[in-house]
N, C-alpha and C positions, 0 to 999 in steps of 0.2 A: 553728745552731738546736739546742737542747737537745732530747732524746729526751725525748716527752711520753706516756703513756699512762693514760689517766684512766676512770672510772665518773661523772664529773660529768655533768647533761643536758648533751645537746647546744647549750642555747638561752645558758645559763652559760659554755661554752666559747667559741663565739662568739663571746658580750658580753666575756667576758674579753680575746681577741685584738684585737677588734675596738675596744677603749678601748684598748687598750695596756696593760692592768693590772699587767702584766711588770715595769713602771717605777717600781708603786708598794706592790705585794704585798705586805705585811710578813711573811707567811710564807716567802716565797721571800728578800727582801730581808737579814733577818734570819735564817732559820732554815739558810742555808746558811752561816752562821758559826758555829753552834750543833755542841756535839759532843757530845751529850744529846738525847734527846725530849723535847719541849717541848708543853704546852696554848696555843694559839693567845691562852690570857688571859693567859701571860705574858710577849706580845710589847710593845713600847712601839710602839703601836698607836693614840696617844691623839689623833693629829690629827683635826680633821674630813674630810679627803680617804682615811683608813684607815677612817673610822667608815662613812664613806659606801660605800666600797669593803665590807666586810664587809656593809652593809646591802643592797647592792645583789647580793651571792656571795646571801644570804638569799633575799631576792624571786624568785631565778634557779635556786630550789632544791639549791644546795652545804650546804646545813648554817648553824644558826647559830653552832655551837663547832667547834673542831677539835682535834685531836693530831697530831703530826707526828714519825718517825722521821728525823734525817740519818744517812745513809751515807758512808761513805769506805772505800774498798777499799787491799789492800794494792798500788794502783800512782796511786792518788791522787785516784782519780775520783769525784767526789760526787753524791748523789742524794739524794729525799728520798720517804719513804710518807708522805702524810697519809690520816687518815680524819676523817668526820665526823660532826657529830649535831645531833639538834632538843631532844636532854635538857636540864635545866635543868643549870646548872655540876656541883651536886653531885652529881648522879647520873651527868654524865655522868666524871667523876672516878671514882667507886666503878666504872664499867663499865671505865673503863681499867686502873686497877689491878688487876680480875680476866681481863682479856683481854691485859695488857700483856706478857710473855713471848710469846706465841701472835704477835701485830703483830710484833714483834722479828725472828720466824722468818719471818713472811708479807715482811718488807722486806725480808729478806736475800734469801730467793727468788726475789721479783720485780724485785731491782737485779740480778742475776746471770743471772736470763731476760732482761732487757734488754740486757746488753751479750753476751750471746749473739746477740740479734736484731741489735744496732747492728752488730758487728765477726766475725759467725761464727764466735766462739768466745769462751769465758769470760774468755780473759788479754784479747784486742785489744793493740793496743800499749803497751809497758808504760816509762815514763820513768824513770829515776832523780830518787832525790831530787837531786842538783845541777842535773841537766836542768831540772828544775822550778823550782828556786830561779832559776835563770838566766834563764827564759823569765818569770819572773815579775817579775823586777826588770826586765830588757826591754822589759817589756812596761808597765811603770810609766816608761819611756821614759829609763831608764839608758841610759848607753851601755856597752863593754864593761870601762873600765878601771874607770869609776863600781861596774859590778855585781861585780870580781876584790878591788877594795876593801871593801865589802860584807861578800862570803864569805869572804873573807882567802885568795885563788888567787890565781893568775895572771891576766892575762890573755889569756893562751894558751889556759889552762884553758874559761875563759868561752867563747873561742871556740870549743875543741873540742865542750864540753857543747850548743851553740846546733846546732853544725852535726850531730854527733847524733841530738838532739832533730829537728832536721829532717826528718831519712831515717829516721829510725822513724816518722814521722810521713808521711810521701809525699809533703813538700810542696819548693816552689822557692825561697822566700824563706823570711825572717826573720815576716816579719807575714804572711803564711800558714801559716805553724808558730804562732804566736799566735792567730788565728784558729779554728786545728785543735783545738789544745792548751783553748782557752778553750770552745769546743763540744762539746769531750768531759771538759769540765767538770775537766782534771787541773791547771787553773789559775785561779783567779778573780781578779780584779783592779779 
């Protein structure tokens, strides 16, 4: 389960879980590919089940626009600051571009207080990039010689990086290290 901490009403959060909204967000769905901030209008958001979804974040008091900061830290792990508003598009444009430095430093802050709360301290476990690469093809249900061909290693390699990743990880298997790896967000797939 992803580290959530919000100022949304309560009544919004909720409905959010409670639809399953997770499966169809286009902020979350999209903007966790994103390596820029982004205005929520520049999501391809044009379905009727997105349209409805935002109309429904509206009624439930989230904002009818948003902006959105993604994060990535230097061990892989992503996260994301949105804010939101009832401004009409341009203004609220002119507001972020006079506030947008200032959010920049508020995301960074509160992705680094978060994984301070999640893992007791600022690093948490921290993968290499091979780890990662290899848990990631893995987990896209390569096998080992599949993902050694891939990265152009062994697969030796593969195996050593898997089982690594493992015990940095605390876990027993392969797809409990995916699991881990995928909830603490240093893998998506």
């Amino acid at each position: 389960m992803p580290f959530l901490k919000s100022t949304y009403p309560h009544s919004w959060l909720g409905r959010y879980l409670q639809k399953q909204y997770h499966d169809i967000d286009p902020v979350i769905l999209e903007g966790f590919d994103k390596d820029k901030p982004f205005f929520w209008s520049e999501l391809k958001a044009d379905k009727e089940i997105h349209k409805a979804f935002f109309e429904d974040a509206f009624t439930h008091g989230a904002g009818k626009t948003g902006f959105s900061i993604p994060l990535v830290d230097k061990t892989q792990r992503k996260a994301m600051f949105s804010v939101t508003s009832n401004l009409e598009d341009a203004d609220w444009e002119k507001k972020i571009a006079s506030e947008r430095k200032t959010l920049e430093q508020i995301a960074d802050i509160l992705h680094r207080k978060a994984i301070l709360t999640v893992y007791g301290s600022e690093e948490g476990p921290s993968l290499s990039p091979r780890e990662i690469e290899s848990l990631y093809w893995t987990a896209k249900g390569k096998d080992c010689a599949t993902v050694a061909e891939i990265l152009g290693i062994s697969e030796f390699t593969v195996r050593d990086y898997l089982k690594t990743a493992r015990h940095k990880l605390g876990c027993h298997t392969i797809a409990q290290t995916i699991h881990e790896a995928t909830k603490r967000r240093l893998i998506t797939y």
